[in-house]
PASEBA-1860 file (N, C-alpha, C; in nm, 3 decimals):
! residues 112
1> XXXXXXXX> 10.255/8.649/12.901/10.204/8.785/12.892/10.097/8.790/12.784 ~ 10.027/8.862/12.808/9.894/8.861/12.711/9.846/8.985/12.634 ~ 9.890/8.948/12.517/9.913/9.109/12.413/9.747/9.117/12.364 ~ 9.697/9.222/12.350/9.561/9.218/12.225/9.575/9.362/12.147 ~ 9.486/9.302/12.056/9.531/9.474/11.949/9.363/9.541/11.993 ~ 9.361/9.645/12.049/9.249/9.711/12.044/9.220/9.820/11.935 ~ 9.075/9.817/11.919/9.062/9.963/11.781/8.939/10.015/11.820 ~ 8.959/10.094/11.839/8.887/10.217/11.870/8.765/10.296/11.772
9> XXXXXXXX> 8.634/10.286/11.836/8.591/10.356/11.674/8.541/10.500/11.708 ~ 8.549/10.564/11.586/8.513/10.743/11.651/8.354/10.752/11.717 ~ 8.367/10.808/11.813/8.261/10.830/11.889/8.150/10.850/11.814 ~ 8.018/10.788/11.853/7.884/10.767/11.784/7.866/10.700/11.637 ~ 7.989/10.641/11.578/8.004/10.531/11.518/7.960/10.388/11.591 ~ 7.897/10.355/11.494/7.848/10.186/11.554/7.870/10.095/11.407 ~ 7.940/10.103/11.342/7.981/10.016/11.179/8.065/9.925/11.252 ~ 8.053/9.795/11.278/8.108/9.657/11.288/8.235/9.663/11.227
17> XXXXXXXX> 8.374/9.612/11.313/8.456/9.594/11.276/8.555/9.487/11.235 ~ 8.579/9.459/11.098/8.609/9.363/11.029/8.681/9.261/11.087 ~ 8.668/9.181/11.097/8.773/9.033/11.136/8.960/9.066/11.065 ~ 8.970/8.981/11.147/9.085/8.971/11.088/9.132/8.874/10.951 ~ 9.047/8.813/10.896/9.042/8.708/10.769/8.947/8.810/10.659 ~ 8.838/8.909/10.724/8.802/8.980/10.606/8.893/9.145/10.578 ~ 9.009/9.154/10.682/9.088/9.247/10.594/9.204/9.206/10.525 ~ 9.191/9.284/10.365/9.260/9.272/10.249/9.302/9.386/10.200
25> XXXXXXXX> 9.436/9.387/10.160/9.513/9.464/10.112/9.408/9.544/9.961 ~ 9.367/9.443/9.911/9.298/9.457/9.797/9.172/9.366/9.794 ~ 9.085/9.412/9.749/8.980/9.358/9.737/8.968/9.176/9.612 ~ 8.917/9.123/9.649/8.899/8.980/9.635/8.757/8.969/9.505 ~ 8.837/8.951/9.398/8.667/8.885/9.330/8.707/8.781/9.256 ~ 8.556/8.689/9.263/8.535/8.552/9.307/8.628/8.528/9.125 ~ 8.675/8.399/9.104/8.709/8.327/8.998/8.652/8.170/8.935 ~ 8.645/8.164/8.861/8.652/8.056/8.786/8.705/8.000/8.664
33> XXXXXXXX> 8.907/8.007/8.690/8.968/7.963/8.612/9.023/7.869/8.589 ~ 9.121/7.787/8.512/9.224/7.696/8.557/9.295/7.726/8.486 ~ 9.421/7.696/8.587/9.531/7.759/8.568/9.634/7.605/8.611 ~ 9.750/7.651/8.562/9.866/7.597/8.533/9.925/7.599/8.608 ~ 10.019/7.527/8.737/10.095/7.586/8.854/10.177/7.503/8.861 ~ 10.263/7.546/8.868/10.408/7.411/8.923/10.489/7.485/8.989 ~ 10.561/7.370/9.106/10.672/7.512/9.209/10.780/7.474/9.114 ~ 10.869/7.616/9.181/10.999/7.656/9.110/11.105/7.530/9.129
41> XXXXXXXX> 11.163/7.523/8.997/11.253/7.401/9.022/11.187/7.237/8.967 ~ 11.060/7.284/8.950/10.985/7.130/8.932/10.923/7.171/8.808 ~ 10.946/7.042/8.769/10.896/7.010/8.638/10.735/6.972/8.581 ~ 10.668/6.920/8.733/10.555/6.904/8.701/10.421/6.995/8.740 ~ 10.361/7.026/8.657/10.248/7.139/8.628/10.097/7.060/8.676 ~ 10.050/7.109/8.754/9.946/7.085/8.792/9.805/7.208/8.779 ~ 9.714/7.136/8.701/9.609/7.139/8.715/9.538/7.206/8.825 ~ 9.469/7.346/8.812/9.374/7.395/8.974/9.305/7.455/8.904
49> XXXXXXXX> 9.197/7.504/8.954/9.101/7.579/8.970/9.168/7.735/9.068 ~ 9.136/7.838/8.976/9.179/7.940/9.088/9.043/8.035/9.091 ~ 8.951/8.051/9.232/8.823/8.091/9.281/8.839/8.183/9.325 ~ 8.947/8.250/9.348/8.932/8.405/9.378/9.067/8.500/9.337 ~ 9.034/8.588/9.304/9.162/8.618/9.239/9.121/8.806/9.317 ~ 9.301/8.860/9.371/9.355/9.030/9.356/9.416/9.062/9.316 ~ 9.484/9.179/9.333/9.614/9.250/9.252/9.674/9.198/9.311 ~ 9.733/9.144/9.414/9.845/9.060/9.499/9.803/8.953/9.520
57> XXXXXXXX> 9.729/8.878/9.508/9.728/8.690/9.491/9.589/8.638/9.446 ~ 9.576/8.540/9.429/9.472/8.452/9.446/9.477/8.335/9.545 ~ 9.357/8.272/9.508/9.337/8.149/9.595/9.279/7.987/9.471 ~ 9.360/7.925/9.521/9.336/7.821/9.390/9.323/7.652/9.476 ~ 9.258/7.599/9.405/9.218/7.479/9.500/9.308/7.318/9.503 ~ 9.427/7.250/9.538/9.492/7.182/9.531/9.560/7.127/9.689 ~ 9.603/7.031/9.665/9.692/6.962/9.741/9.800/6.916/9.789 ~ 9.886/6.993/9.672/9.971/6.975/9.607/10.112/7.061/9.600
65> XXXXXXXX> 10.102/7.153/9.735/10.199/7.261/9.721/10.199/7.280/9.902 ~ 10.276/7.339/9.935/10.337/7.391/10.072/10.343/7.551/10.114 ~ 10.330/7.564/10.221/10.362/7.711/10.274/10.488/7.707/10.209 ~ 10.546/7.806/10.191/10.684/7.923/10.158/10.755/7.838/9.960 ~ 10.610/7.766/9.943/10.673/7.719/9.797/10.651/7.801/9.691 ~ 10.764/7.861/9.626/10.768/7.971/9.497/10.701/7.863/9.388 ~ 10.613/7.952/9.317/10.512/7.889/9.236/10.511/8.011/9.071 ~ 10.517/7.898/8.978/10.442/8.022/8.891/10.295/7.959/8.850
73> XXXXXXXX> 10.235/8.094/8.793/10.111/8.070/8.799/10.035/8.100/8.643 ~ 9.994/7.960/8.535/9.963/8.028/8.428/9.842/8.069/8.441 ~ 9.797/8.175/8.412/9.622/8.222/8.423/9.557/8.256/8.290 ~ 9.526/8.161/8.233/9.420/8.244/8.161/9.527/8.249/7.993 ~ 9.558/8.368/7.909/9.635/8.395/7.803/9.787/8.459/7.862 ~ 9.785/8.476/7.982/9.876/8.583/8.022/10.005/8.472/8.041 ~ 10.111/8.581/8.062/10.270/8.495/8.079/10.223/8.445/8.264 ~ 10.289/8.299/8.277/10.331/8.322/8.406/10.337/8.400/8.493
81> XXXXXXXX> 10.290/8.360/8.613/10.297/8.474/8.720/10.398/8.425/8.879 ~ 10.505/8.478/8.875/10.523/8.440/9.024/10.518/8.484/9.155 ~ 10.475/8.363/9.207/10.432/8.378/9.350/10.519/8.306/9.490 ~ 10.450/8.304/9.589/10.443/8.221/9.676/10.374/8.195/9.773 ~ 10.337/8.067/9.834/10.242/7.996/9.904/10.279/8.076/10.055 ~ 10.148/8.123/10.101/10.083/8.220/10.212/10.054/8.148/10.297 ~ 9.970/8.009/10.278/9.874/7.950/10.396/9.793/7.874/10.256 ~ 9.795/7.741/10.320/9.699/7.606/10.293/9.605/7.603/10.400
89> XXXXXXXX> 9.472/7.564/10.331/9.384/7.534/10.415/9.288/7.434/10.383 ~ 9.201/7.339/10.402/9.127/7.273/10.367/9.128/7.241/10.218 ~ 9.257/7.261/10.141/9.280/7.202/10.008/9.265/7.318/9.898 ~ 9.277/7.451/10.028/9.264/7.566/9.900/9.430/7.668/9.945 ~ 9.481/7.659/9.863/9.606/7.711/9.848/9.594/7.903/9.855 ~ 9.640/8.000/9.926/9.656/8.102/9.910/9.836/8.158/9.844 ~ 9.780/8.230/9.771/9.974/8.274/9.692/9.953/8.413/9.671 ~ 10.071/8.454/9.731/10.104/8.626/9.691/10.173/8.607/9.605
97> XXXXXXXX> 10.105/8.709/9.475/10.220/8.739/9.362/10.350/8.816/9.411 ~ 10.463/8.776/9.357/10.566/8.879/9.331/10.603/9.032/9.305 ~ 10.489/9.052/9.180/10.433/9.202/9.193/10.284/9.139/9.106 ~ 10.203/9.294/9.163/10.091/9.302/9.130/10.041/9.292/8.959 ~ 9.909/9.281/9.000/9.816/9.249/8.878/9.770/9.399/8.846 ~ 9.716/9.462/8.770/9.664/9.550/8.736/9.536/9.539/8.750 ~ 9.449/9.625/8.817/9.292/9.610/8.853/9.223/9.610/8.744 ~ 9.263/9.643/8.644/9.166/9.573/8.537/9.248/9.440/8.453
105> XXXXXXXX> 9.322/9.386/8.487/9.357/9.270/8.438/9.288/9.152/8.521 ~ 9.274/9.228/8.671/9.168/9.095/8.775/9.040/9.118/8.765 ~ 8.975/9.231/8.681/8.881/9.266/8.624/8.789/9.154/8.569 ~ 8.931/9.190/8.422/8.910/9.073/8.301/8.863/8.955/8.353 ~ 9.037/8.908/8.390/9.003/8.757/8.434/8.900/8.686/8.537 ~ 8.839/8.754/8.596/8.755/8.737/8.699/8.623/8.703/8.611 ~ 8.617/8.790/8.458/8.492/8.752/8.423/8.479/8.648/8.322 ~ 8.600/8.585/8.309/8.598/8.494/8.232/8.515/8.367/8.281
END
């Protein structure tokens, strides 16, 4: 059987409608940190780069972790953050935090 999601736009609207990879809960700005990550239970901390950072996750670049692996995440001066692994892709890790960031804390860190 063959399901599709249709959306409808209000009449005499013509604004292009977003993909499904560019909608976000929260908006995405770009990073250039490194951060500290090791999954839960493990002892060893690895080294990433994290390139995009929201109030509910970032995206950090490694090899080194799995879909559904609880992660904490050091960023920057701040305590640990925990998460878990969303989707790997081409060596860039996506993780939803546990709870959110404060929009000016992804502010900050974004402009570091």
């Amino acid at each position: 059987m063959f399901q599709a999601v249709v959306e409808l736009l209000p009449h005499g609207e013509s604004a292009p409608v977003a993909s499904w990879s560019e909608r976000r809960a929260s908006e995405r700005l770009p990073a250039d940190i490194t951060a500290n990550v090791r999954a839960r239970g493990s002892g060893l901390r690895v080294k990433a780069e994290v390139v995009d950072l929201s109030v509910e996750g970032c995206r950090f670049l490694s090899w080194d972790y799995q879909v559904g692996d609880d992660v904490l995440i050091a960023l920057a001066h701040l305590a640990p953050i925990c998460g878990r692994v969303r989707w790997i892709k081409d060596g860039s890790v996506g993780v939803e935090f546990g709870s959110k960031l404060h929009p000016s804390v992804v502010k900050h860190l974004s402009s570091l």
